[in-house]
N, CA, C and O atoms as CSV, one atom per row, in Angstrom:
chain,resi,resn,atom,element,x,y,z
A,1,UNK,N,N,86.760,118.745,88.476
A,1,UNK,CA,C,87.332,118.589,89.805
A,1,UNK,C,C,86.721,117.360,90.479
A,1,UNK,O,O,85.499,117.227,90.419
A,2,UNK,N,N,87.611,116.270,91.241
A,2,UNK,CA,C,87.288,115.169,91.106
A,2,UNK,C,C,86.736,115.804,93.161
A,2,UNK,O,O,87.353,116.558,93.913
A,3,UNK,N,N,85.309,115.011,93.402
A,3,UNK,CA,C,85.236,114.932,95.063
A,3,UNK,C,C,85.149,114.432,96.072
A,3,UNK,O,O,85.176,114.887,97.216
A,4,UNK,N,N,84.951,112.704,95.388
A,4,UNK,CA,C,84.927,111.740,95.948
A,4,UNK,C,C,86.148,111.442,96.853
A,4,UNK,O,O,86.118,110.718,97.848
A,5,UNK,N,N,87.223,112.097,96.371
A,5,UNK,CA,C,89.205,111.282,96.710
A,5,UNK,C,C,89.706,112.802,97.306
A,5,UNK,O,O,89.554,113.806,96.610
A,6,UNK,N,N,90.207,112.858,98.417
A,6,UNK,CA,C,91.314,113.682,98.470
A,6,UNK,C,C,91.844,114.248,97.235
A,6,UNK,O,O,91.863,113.609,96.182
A,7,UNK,N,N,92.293,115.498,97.360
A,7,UNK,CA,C,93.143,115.828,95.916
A,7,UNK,C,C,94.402,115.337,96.145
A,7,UNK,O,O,94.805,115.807,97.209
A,8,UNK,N,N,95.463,114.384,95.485
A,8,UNK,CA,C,96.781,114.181,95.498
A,8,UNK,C,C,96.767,112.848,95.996
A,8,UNK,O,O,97.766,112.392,96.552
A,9,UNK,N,N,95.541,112.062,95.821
A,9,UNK,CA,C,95.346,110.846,96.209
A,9,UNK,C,C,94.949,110.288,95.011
A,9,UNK,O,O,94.196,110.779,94.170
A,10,UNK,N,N,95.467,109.312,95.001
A,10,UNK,CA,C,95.036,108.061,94.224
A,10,UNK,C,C,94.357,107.098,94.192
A,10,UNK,O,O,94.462,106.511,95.269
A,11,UNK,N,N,93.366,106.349,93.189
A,11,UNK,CA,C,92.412,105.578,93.917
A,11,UNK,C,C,92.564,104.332,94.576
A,11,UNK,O,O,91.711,103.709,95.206
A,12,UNK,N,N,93.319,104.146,94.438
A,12,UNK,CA,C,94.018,102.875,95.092
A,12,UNK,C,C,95.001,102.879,96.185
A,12,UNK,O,O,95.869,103.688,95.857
A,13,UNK,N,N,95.298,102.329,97.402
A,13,UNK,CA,C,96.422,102.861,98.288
A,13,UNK,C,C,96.490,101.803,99.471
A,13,UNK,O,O,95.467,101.445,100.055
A,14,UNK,N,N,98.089,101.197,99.873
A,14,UNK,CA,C,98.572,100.124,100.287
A,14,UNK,C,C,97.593,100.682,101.523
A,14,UNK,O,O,97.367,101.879,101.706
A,15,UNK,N,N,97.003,99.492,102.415
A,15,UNK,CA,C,96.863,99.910,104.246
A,15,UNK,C,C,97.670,98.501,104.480
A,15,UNK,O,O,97.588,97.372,103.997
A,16,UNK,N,N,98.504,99.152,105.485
A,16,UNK,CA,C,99.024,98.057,106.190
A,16,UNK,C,C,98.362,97.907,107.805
A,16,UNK,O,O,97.783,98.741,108.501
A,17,UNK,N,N,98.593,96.980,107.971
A,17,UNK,CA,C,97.912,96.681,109.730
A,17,UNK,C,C,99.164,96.273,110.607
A,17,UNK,O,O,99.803,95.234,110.437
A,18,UNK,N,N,99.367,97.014,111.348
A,18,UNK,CA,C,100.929,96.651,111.781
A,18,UNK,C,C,100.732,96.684,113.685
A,18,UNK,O,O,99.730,97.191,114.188
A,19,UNK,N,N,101.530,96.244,114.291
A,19,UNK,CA,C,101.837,96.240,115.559
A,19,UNK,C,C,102.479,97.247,115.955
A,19,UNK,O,O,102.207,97.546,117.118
A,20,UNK,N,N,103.645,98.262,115.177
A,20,UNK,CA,C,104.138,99.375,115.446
A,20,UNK,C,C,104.571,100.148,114.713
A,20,UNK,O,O,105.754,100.339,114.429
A,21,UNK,N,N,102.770,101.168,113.975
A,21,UNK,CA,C,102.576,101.995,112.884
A,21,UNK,C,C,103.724,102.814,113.368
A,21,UNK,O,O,104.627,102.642,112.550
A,22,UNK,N,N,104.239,103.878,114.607
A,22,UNK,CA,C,105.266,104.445,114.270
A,22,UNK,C,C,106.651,103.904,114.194
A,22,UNK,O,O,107.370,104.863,113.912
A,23,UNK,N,N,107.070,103.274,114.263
A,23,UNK,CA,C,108.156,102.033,113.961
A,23,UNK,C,C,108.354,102.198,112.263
A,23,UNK,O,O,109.416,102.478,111.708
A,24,UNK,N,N,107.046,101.948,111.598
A,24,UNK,CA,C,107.253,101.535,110.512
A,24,UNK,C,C,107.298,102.990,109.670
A,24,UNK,O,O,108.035,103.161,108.699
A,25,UNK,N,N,106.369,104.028,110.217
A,25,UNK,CA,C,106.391,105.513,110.068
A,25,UNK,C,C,107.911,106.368,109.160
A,25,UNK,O,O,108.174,106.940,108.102
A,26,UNK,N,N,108.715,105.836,110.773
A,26,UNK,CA,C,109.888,106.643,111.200
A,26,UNK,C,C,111.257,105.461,109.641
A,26,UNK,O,O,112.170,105.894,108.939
A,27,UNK,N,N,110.882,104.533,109.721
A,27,UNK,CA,C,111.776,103.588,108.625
A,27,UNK,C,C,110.895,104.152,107.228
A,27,UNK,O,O,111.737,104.146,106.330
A,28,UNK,N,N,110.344,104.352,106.989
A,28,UNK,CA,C,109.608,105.016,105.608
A,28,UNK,C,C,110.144,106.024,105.526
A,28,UNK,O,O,110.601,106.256,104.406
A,29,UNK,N,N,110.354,107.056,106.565
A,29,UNK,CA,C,110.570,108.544,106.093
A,29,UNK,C,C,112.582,108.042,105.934
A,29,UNK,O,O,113.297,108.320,104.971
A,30,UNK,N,N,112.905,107.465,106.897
A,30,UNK,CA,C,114.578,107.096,106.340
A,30,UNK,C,C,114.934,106.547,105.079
A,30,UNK,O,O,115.854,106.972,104.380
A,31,UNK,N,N,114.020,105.378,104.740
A,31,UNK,CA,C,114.401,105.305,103.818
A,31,UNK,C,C,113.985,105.919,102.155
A,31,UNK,O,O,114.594,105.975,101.087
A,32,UNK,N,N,112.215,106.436,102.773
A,32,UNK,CA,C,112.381,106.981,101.102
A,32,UNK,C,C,111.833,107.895,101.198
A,32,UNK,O,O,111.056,108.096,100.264
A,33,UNK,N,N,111.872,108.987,102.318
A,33,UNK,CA,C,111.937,110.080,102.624
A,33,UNK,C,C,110.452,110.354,102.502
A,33,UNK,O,O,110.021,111.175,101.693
A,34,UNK,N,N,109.552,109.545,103.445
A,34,UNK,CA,C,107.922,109.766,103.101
A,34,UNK,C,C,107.730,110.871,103.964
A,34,UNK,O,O,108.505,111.158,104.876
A,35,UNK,N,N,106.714,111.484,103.681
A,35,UNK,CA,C,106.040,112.604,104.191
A,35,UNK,C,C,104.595,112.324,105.189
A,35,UNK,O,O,103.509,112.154,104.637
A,36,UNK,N,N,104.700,112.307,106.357
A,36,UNK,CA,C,103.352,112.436,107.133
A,36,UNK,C,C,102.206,112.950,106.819
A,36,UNK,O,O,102.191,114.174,106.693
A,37,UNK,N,N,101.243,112.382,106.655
A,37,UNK,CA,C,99.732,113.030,105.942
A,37,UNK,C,C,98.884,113.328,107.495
A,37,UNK,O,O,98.876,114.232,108.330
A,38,UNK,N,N,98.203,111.992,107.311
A,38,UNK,CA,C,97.047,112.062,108.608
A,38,UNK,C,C,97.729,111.382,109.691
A,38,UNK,O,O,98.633,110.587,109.436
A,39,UNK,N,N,97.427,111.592,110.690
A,39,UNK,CA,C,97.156,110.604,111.768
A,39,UNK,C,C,96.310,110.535,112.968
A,39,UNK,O,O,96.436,111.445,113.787
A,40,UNK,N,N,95.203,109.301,113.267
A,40,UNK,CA,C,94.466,109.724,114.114
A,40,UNK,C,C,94.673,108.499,115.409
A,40,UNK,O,O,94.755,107.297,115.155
A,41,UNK,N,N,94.724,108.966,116.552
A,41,UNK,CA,C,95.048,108.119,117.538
A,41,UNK,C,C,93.477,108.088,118.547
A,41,UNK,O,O,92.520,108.854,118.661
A,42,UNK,N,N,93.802,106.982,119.047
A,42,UNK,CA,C,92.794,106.543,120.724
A,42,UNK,C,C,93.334,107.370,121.379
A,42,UNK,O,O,94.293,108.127,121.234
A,43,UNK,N,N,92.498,107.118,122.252
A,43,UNK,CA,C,92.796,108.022,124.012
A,43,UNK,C,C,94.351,107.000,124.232
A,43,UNK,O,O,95.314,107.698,124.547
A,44,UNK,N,N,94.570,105.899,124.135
A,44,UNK,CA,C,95.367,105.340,124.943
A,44,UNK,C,C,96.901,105.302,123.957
A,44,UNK,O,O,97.841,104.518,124.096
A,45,UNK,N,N,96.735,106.604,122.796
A,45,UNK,CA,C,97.490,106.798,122.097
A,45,UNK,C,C,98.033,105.883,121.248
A,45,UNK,O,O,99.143,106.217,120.833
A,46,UNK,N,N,97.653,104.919,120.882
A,46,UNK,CA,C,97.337,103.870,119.723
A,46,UNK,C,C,97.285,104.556,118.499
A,46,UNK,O,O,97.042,105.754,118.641
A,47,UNK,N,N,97.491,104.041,116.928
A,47,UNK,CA,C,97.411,104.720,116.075
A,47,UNK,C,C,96.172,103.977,114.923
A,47,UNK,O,O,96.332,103.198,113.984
A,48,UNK,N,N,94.971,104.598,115.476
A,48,UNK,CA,C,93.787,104.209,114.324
A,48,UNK,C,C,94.218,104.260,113.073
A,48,UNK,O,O,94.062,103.154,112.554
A,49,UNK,N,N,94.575,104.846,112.521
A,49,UNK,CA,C,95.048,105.415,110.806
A,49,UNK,C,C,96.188,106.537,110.900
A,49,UNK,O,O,96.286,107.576,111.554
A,50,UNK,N,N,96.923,105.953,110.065
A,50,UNK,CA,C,97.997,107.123,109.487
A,50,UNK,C,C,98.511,106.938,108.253
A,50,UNK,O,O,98.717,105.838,107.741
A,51,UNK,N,N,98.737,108.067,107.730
A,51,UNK,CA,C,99.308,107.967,106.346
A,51,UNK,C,C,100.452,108.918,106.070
A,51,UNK,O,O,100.503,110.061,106.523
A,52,UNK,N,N,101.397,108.343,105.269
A,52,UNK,CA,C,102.157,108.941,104.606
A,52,UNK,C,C,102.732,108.732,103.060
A,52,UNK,O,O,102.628,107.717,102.371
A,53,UNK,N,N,103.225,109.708,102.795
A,53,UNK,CA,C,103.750,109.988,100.990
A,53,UNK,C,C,104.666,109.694,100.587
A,53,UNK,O,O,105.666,110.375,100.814
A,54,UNK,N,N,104.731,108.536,99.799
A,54,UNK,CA,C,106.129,108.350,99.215
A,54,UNK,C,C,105.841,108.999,97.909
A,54,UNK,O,O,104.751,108.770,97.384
A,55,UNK,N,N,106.783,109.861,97.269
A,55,UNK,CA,C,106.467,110.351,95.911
A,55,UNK,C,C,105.315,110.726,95.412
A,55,UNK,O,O,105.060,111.909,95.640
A,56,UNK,N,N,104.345,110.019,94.677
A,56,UNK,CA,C,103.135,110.471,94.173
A,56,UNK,C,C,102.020,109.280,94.817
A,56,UNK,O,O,101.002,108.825,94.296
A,57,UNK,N,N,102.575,109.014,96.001
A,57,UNK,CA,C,101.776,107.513,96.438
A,57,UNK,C,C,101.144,107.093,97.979
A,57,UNK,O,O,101.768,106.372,98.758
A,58,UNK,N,N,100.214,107.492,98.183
A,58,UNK,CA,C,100.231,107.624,99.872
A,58,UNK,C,C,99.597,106.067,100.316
A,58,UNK,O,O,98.702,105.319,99.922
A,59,UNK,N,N,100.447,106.079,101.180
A,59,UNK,CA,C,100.305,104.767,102.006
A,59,UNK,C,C,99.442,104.731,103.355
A,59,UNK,O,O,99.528,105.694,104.118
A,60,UNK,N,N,98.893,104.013,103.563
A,60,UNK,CA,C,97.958,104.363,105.161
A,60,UNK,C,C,98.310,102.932,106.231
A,60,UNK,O,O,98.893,101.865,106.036
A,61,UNK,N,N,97.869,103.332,106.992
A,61,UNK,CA,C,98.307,102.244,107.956
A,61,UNK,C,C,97.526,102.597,109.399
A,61,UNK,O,O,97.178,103.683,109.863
A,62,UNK,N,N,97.416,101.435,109.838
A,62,UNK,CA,C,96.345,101.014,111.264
A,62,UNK,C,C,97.399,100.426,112.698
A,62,UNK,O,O,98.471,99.978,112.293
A,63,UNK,N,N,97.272,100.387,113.878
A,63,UNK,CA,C,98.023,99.591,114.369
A,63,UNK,C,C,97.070,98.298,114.772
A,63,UNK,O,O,95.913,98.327,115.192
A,64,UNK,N,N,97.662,97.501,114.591
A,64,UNK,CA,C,96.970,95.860,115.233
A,64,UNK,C,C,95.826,95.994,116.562
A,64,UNK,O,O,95.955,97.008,117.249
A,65,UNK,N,N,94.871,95.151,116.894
A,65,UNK,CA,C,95.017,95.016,118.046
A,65,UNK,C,C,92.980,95.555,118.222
A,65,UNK,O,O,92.354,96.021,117.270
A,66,UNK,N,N,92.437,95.345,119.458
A,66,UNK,CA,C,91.158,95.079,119.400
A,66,UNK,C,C,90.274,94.638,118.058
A,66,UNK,O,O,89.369,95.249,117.490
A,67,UNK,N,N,90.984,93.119,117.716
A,67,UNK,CA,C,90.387,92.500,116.550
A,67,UNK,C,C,90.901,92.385,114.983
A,67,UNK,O,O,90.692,91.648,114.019
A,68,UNK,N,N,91.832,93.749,115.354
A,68,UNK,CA,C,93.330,93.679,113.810
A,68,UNK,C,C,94.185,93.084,114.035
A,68,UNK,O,O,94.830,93.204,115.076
A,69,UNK,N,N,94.470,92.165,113.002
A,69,UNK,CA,C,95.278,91.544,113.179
A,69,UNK,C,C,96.539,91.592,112.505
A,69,UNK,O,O,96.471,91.297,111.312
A,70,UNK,N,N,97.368,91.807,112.828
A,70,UNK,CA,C,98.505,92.457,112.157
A,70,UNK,C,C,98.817,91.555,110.940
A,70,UNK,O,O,98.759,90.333,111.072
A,71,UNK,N,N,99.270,92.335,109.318
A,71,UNK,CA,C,100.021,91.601,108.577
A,71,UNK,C,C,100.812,91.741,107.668
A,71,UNK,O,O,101.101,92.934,107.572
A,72,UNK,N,N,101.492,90.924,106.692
A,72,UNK,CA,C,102.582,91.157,106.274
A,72,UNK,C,C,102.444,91.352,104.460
A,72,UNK,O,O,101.830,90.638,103.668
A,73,UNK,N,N,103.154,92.428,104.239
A,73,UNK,CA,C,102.489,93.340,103.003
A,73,UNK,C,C,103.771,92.833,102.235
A,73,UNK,O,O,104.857,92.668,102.789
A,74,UNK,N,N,103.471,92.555,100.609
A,74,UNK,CA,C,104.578,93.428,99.852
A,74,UNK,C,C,104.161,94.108,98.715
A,74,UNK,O,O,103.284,93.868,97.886
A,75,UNK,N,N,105.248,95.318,98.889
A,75,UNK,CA,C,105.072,96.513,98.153
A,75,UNK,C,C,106.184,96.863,96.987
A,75,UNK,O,O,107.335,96.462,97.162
A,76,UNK,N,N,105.811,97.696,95.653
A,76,UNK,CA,C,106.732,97.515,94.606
A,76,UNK,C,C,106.869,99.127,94.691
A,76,UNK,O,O,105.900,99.885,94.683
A,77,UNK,N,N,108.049,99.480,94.764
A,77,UNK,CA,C,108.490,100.926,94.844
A,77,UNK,C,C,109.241,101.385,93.807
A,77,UNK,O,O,110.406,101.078,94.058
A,78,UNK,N,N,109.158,102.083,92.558
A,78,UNK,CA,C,109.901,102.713,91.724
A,78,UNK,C,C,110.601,104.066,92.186
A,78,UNK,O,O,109.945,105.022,92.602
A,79,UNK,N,N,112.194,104.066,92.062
A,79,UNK,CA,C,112.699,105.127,93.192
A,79,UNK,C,C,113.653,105.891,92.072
A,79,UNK,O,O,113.509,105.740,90.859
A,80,UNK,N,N,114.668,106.751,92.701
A,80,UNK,CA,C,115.103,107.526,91.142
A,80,UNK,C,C,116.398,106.331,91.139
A,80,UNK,O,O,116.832,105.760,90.139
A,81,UNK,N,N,117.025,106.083,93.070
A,81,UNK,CA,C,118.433,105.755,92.492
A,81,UNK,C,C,118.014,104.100,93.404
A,81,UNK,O,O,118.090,103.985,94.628
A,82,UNK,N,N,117.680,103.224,92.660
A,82,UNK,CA,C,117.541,101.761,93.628
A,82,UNK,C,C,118.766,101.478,94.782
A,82,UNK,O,O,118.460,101.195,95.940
A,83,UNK,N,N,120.370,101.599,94.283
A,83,UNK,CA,C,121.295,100.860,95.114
A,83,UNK,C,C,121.168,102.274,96.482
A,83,UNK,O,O,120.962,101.936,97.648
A,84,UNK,N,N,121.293,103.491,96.177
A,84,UNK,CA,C,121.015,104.170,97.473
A,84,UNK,C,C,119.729,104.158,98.145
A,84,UNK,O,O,119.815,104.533,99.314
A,85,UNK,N,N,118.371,103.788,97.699
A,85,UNK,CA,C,117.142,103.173,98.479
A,85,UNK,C,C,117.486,102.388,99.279
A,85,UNK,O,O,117.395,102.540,100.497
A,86,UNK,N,N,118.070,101.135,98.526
A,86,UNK,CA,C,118.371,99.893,99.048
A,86,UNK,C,C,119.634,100.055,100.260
A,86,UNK,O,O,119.601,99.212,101.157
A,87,UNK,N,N,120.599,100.972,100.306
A,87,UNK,CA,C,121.667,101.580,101.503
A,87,UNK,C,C,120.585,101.717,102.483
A,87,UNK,O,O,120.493,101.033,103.502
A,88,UNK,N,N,119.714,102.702,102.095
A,88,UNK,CA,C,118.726,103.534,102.790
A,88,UNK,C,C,118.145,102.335,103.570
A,88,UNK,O,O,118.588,102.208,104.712
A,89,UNK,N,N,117.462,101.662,103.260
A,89,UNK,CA,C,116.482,100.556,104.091
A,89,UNK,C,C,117.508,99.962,105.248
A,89,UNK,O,O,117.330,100.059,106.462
A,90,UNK,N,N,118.612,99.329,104.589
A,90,UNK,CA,C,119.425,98.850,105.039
A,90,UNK,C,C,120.172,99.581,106.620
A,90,UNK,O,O,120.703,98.977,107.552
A,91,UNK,N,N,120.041,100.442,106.514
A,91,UNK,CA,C,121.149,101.279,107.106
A,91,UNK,C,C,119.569,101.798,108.321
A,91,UNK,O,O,119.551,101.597,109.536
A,92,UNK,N,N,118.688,102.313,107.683
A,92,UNK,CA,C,117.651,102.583,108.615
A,92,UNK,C,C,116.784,100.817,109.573
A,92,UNK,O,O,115.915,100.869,110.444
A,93,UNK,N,N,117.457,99.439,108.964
A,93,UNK,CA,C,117.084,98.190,110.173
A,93,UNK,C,C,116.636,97.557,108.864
A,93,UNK,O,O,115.860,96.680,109.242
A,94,UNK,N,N,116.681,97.518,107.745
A,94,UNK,CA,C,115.790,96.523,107.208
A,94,UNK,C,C,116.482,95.062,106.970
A,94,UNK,O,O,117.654,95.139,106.603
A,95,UNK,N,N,116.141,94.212,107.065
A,95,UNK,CA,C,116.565,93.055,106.623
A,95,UNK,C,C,117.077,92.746,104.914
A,95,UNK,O,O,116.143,92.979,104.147
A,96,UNK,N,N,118.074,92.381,104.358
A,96,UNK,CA,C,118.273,92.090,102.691
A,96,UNK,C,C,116.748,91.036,102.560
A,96,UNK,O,O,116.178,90.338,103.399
A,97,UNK,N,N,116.527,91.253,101.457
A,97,UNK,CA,C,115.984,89.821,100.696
A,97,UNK,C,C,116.884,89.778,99.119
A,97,UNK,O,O,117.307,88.759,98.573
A,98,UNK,N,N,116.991,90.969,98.699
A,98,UNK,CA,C,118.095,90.563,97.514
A,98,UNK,C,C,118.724,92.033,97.201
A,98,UNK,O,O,118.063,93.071,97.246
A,99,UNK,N,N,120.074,91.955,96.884
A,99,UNK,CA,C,120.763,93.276,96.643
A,99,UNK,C,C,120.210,93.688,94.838
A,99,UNK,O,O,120.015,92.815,93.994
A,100,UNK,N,N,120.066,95.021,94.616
A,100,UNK,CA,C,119.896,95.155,93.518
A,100,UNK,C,C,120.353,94.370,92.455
A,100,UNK,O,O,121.434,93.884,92.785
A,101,UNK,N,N,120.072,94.076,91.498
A,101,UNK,CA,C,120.470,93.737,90.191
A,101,UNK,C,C,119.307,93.560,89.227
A,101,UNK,O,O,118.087,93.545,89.388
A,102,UNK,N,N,120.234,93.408,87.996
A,102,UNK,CA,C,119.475,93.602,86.384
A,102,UNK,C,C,119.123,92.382,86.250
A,102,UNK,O,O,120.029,91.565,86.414
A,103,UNK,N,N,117.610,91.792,85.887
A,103,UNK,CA,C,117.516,91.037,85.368
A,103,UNK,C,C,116.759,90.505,83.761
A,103,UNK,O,O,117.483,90.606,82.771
A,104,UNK,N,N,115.927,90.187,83.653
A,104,UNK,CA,C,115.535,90.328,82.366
A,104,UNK,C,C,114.477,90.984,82.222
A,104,UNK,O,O,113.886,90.562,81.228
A,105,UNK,N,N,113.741,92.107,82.894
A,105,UNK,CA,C,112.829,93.429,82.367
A,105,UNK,C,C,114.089,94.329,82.431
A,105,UNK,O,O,115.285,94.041,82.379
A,106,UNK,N,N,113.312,95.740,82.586
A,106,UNK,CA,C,113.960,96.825,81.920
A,106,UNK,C,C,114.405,97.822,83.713
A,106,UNK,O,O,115.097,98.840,83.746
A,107,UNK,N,N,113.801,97.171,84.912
A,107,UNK,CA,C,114.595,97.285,85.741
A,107,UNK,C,C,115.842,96.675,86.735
A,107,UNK,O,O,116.368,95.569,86.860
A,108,UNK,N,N,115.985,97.745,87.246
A,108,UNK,CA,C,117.276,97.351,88.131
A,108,UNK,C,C,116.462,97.408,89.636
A,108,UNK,O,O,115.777,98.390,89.922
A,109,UNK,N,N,116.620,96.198,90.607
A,109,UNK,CA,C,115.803,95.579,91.371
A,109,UNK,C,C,116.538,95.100,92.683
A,109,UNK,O,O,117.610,94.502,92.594
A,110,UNK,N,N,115.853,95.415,94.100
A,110,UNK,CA,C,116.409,94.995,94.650
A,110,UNK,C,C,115.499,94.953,96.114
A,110,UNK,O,O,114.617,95.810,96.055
A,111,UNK,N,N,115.475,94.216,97.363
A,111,UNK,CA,C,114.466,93.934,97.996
A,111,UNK,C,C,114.972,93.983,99.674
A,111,UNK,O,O,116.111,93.767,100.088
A,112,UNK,N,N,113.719,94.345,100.502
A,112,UNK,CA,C,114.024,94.176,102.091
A,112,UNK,C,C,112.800,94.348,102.886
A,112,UNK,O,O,111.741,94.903,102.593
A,113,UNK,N,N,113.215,93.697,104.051
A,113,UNK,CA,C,111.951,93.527,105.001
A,113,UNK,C,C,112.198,94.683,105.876
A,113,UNK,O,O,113.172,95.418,106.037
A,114,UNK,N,N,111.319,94.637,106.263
A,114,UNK,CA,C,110.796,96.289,107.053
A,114,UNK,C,C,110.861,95.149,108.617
A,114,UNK,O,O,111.043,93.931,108.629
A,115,UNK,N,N,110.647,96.058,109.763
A,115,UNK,CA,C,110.469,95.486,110.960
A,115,UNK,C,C,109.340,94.761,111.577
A,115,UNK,O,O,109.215,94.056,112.578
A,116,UNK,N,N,108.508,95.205,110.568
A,116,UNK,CA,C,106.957,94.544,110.934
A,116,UNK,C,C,106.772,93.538,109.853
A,116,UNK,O,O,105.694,92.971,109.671
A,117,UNK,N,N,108.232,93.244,108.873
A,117,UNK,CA,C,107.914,91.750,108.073
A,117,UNK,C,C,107.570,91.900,106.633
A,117,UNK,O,O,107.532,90.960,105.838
A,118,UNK,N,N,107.295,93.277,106.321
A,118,UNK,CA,C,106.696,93.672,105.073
A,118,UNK,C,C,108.018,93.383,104.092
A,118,UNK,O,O,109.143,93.450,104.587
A,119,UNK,N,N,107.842,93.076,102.752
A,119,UNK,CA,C,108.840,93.305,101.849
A,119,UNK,C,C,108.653,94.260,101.007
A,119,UNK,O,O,107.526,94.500,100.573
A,120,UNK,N,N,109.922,95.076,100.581
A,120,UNK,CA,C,109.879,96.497,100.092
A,120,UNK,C,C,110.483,95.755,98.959
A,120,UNK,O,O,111.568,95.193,99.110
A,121,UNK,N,N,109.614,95.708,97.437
A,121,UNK,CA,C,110.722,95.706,96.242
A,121,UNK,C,C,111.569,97.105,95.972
A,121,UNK,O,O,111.524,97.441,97.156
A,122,UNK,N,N,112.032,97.784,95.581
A,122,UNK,CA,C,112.381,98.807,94.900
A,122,UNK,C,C,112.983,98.560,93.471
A,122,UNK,O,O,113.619,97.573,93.102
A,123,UNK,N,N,112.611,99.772,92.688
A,123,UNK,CA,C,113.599,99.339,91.469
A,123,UNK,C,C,113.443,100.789,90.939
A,123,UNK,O,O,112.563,101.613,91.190
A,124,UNK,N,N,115.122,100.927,89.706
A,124,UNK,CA,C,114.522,101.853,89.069
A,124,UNK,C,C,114.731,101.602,87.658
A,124,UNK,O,O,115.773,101.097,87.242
A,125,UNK,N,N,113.791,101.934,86.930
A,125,UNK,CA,C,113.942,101.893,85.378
A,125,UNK,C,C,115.428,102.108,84.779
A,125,UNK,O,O,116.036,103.027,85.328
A,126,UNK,N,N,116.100,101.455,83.789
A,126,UNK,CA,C,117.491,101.401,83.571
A,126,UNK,C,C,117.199,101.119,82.025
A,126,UNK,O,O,118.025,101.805,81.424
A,127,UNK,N,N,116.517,100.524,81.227
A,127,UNK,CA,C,116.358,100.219,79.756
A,127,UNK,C,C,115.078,100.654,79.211
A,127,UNK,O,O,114.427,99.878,78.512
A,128,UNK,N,N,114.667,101.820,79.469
A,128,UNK,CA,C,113.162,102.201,78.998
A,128,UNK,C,C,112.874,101.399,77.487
A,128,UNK,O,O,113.677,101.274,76.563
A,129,UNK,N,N,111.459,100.904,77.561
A,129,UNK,CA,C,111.552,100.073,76.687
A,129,UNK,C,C,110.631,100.995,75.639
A,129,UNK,O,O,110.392,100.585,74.503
């Protein structure tokens, strides 16, 4: 039994530093249906740390500000169905950077900016190699 890590955590895990952790919260759970873990706020209701679950992958996040400086992440997301992720982002504010397609690995790929600037790859496996 491992005791160093949360159980269902991994040792590794994105923090983003953002200007408006619930902004970016509420577009995670639309588009890939993340799950709320922690969250701990200031008195002035600011968000010190929060995290949430995409699949087997928890993400954490800070909001900007007494000395954070907000910035701009990108992240590689393996999903079951890429072109409905990619609806999903879309449809919940994200900006295109590229509509799915096949290129020469073994996924199907496709990309968007989040509101705080981040780029979301997504893809899903299509030619297991």
């Amino acid at each position: 039994m491992t005791t160093y890590k949360p159980a269902d955590y991994a040792s590794v895990s994105p923090y983003l530093l953002l200007e408006d952790v619930q902004g970016v919260i509420d577009f995670l759970k639309a588009t890939f249906d993340a799950v709320p873990l922690r969250r701990v706020e200031r008195p002035d209701g600011s968000i010190i740390h929060a995290e949430v679950k995409i699949d087997d992958t928890v993400i954490m996040m800070a909001q900007s500000g007494n000395g954070i400086v907000p910035n701009e992440s990108v992240i590689h997301v393996y999903v079951p169905d890429v072109d409905e992720t990619y609806r999903r982002g879309l449809a919940a504010g994200a900006k295109p950077i590229q509509e799915p397609q096949k290129k020469d690995d073994a996924d199907r790929r496709g990309g968007f900016q989040d509101l705080a600037g981040n780029a979301w790859w997504v893809a899903t496996q299509i030619d297991p190699e």
